[in-house]
C-alpha positions as CSV (number, residue, x, y, z in Angstrom):
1,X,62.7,25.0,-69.0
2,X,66.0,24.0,-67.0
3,X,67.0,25.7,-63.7
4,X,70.3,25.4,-62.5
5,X,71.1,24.8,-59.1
6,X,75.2,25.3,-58.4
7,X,76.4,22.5,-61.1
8,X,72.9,20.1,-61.3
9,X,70.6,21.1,-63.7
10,X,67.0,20.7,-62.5
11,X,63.8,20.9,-64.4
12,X,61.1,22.6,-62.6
13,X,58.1,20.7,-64.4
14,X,59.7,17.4,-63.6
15,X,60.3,18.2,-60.2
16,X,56.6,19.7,-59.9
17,X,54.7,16.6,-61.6
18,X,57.2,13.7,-59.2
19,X,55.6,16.3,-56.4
20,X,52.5,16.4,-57.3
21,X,52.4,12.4,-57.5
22,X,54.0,11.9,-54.2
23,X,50.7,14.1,-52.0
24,X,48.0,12.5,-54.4
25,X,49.3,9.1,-53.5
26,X,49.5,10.2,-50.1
27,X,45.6,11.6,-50.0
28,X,44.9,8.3,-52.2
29,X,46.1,5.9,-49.4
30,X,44.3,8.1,-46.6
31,X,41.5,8.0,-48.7
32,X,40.8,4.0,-48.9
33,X,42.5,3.7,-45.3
34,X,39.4,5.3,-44.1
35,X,37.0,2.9,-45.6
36,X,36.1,0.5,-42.7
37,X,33.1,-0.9,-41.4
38,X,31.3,-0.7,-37.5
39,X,29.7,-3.6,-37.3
40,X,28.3,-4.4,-34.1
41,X,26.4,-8.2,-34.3
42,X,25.0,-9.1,-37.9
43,X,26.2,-6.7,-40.5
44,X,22.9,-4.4,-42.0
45,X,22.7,-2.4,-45.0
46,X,23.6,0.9,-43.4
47,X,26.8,-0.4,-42.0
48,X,27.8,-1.0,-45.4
49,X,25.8,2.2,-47.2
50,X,27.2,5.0,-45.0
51,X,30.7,4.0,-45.2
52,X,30.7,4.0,-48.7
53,X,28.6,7.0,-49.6
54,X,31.2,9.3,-46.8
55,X,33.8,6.9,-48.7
56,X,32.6,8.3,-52.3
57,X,31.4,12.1,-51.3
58,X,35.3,12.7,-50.0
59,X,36.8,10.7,-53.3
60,X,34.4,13.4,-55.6
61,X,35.6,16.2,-53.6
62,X,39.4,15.5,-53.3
63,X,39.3,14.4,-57.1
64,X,37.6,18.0,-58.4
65,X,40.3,19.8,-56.2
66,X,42.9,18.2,-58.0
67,X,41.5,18.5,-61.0
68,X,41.4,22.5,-60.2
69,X,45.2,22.6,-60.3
70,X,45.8,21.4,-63.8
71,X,44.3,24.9,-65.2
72,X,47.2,26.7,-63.0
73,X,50.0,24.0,-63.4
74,X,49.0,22.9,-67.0
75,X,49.3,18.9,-65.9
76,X,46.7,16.3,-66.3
77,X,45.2,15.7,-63.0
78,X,42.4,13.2,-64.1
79,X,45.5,11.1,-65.6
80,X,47.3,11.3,-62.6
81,X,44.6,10.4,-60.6
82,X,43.9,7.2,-62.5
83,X,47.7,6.2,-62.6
84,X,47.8,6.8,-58.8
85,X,44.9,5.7,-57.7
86,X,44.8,2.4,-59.7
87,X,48.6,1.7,-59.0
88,X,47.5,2.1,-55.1
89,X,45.1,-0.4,-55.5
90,X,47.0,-3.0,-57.7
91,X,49.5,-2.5,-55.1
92,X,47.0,-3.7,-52.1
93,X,45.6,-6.5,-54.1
94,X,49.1,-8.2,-54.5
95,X,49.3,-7.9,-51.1
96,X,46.5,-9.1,-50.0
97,X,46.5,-11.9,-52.8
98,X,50.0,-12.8,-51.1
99,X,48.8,-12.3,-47.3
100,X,45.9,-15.3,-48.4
101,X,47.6,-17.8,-50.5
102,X,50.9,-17.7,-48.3
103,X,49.4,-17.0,-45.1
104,X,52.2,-14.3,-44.3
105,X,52.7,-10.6,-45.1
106,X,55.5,-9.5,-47.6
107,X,57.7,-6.5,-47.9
108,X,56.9,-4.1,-50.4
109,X,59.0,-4.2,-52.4
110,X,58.1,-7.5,-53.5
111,X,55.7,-5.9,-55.4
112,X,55.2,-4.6,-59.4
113,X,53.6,-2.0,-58.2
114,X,55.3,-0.3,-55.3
115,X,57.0,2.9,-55.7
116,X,60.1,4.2,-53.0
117,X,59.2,7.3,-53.7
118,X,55.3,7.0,-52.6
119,X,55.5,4.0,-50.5
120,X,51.8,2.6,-49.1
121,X,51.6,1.2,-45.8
122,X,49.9,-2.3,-45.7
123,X,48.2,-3.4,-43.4
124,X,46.7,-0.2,-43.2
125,X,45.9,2.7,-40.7
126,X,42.4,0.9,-40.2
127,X,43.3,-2.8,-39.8
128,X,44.0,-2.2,-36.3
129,X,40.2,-1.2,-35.6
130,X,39.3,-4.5,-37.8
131,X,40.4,-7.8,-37.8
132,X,38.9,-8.4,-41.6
133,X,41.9,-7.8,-43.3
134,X,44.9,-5.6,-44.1
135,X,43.1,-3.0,-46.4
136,X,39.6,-2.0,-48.0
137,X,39.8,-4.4,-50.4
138,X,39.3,-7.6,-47.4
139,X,37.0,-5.3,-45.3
140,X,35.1,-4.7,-48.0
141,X,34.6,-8.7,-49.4
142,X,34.4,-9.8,-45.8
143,X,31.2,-7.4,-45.3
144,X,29.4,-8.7,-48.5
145,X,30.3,-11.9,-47.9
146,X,28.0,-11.1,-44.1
147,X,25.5,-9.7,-46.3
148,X,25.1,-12.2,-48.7
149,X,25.2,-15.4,-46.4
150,X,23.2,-17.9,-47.6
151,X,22.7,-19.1,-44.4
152,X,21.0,-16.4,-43.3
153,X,20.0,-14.1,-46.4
154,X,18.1,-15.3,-49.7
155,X,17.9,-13.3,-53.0
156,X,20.6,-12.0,-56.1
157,X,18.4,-13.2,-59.1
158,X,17.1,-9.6,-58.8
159,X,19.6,-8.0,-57.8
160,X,19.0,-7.6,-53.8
161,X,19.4,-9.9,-51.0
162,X,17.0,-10.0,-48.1
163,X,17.3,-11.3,-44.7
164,X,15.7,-14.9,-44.1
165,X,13.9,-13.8,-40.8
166,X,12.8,-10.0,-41.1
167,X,12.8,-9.8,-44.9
168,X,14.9,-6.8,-44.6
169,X,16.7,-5.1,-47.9
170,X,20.5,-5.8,-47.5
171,X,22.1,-5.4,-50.4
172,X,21.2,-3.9,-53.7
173,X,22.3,-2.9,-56.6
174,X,22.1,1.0,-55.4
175,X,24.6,0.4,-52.7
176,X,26.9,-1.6,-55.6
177,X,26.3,1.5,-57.6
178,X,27.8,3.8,-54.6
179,X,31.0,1.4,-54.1
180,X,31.8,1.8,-57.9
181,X,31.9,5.8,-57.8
182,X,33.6,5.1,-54.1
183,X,36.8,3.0,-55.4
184,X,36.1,3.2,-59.1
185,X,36.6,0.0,-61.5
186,X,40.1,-0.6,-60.4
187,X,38.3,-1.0,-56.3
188,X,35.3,-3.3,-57.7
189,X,37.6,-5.2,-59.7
190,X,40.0,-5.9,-56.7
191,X,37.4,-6.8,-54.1
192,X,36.0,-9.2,-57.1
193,X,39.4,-10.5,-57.5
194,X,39.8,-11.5,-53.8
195,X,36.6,-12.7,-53.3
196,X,37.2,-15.2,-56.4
197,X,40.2,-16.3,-54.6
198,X,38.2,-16.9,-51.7
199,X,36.0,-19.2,-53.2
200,X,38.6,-21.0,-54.8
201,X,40.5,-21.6,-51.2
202,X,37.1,-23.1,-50.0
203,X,36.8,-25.3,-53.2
204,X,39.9,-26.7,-52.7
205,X,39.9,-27.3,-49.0
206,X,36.3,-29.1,-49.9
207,X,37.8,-31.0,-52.6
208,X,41.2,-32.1,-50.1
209,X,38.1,-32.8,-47.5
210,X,36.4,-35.2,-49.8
211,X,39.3,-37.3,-50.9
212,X,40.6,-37.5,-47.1
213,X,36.8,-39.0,-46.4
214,X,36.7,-41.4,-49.6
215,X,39.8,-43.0,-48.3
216,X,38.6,-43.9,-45.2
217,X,38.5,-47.9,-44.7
218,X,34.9,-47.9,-43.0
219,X,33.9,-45.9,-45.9
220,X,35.1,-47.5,-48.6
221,X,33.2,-50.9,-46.5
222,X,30.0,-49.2,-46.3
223,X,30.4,-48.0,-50.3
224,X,31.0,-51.2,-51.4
225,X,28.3,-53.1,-50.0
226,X,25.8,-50.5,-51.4
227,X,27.3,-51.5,-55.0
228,X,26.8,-55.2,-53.9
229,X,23.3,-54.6,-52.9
């Protein structure tokens, strides 16, 4: 159907779904703004379980009342919730993707994935409480990355990690499991992403490391008279 409003024609359904896309991307970005983490001295597993399961019982509940309105409105709120809710993300990653390789923050609109219409802030309502990053997605690898210390933990052939000294439980694959239904595969994937370019920035600032050391003159002495010995 077509309404007509003085000499513009509008249609209602169009209007209604651009709507509807505009709150759930609002309630989306509230939704991951809100996961951050307390931690006061070394990071434990209930600094990173609570968060997530508060994180994951609100993402349940605001994704069953959308879902509620497609019976009333005749949309498809599950589709609309992925579109949204993985666009969101996709949208943080770049930034944060460009916030560590270029060591700066961008504009939006440098982005694929940012919409005028449904803007998302980055950095996000939380990254003043947390100096770990703009948005969930570096809060969230900089806390594993505390958990899984090698310095200080041991474990992941099975699927936990322990602490060295106490031999507490850390991380395990039940608290993996809540941060999947938390930020779904497009959230895992992300934080997997960033922490893969993580490791590569430390590789390459080992490698540049290395080569500054093997061209050091008292070095190169001390090498060479091992391969004479």
């Amino acid at each position: 159907d077509v309404a007509v409003l003085g000499v513009i024609l509008v249609e209602p359904r169009e209007v209604l779904l651009d709507g509807l896309r505009q709150e759930l991307a609002c309630q989306i970005e509230s939704l991951l703004s809100g996961l951050h983490f307390a931690v006061s001295g070394i990071a434990s597993r209930q600094d990173f379980a609570a968060p997530v399961q508060a994180m994951s019982d609100k993402a349940n509940a605001l994704r069953r009342s959308f879902e509620h309105l497609q019976d009333y409105l005749g949309v498809s709120a599950l589709q609309l919730w992925r579109q949204e809710f993985g666009r969101i993300v996709r949208f943080l990653l770049h930034m944060e993707q460009h916030t560590l390789l270029r060591r700066r923050i961008p504009g939006p609109s440098c982005s694929p994935h940012h919409d005028p219409s449904a803007p998302i802030a980055f950095p996000d309502a939380s990254s003043s409480a947390s100096s770990t990053g703009g948005s969930f997605i570096s809060r969230t690898a900089s806390i594993l990355l505390d958990l899984t210390d090698p310095k200080a933990v041991s474990g992941g052939l099975h699927q936990d990690w322990r602490s060295n000294e106490a031999g507490n439980l850390l991380l395990d694959s039940l608290v993996l499991e809540r941060l999947m239904k938390a930020t779904g595969s497009p959230g895992v994937a992300a934080v997997s992403r960033l922490l893969g370019l993580r490791a590569a920035a430390r590789v390459r600032k080992a490698i540049a490391g290395c080569s500054s050391l093997l061209a050091d003159r008292e070095l190169q002495g001390v090498l060479a008279k091992a391969r004479a010995a």
